[in-house]
LOVEXDO-742873 format. One record per residue (C-alpha): residue in one letter; x negated, y, z; residue number from 1. Coordinates in steps of 0.02 Angstrom, whole numbers, padded with zeros to 5 digits, always signed. Example, Ala and Ser with C-alpha at 12.3 -4.5 7.8 and 13.67 -1.06 7.14 Angstrom:
2
   code        x        y        z   pos
      A   -00615   -00225   +00390     1
      S   -00684   -00053   +00357     2
END
This chain:
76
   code        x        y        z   pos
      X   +03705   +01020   +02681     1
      X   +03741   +01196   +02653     2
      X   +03922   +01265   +02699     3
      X   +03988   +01383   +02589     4
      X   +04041   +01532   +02690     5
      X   +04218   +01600   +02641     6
      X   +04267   +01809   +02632     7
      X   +04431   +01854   +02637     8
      X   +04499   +01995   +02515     9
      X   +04525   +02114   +02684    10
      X   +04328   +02086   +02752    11
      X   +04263   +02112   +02544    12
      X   +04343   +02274   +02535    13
      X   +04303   +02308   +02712    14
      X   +04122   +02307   +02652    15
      X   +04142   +02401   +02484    16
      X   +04238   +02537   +02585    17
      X   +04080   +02550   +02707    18
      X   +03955   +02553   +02575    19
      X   +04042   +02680   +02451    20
      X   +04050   +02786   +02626    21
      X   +03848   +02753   +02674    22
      X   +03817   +02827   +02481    23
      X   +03921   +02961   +02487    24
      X   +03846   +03031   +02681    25
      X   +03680   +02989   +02610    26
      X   +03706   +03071   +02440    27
      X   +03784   +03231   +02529    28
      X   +03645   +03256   +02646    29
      X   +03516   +03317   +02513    30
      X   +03631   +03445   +02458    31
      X   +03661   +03505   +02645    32
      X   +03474   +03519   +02682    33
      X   +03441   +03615   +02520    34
      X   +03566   +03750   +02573    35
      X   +03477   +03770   +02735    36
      X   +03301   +03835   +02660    37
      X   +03255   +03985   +02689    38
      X   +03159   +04008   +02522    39
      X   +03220   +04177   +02431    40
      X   +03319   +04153   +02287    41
      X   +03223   +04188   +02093    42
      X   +03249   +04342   +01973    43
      X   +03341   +04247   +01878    44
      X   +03455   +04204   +02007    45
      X   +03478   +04388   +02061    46
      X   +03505   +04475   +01892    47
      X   +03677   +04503   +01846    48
      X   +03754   +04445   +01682    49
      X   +03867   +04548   +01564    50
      X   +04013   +04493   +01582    51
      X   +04107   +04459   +01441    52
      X   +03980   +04388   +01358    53
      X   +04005   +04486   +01187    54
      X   +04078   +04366   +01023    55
      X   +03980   +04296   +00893    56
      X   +04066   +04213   +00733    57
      X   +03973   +04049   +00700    58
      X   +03933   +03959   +00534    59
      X   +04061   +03799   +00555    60
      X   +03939   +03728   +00423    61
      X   +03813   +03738   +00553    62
      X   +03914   +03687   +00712    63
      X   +03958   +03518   +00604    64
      X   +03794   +03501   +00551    65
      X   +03743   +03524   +00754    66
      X   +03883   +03419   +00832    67
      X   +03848   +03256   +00703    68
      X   +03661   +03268   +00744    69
      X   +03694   +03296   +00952    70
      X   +03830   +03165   +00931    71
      X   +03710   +03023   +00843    72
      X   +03536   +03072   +00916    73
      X   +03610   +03074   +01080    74
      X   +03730   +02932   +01109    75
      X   +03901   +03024   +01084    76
END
């Protein structure tokens, strides 16, 4: 017969705690490598932007008409 092994409340969340830890070293370590490379950064990445960016009235027709379509199409 099979025993059925019992975890107390203090070993469960000693596990979650570990785990949520291992994902969030592991997760982190991409983003440390990537700021390590040496590659030179892109044009795009150099230029400067104008600063501030100068108004432009919208349509609110069109906004609507762009936030209902954005909202169904994509989920909300």
């Amino acid at each position: 017969m099979q025993e059925r092994k019992q975890i107390s409340r203090k070993d469960f969340l000693k596990g979650v705690g570990t785990t949520v830890a291992g994902v969030t070293v592991i997760g982190s370590v991409g983003s440390i490598l990537t700021g390590c490379s040496t590659d030179t950064p892109t044009a795009s990445v150099t230029e400067k932007s104008e600063w501030p960016f100068k108004y432009q009235k919208s349509d609110p027709d069109k906004a609507a008409e762009r936030a209902y379509k954005g909202y169904k199409e994509k989920g909300g």
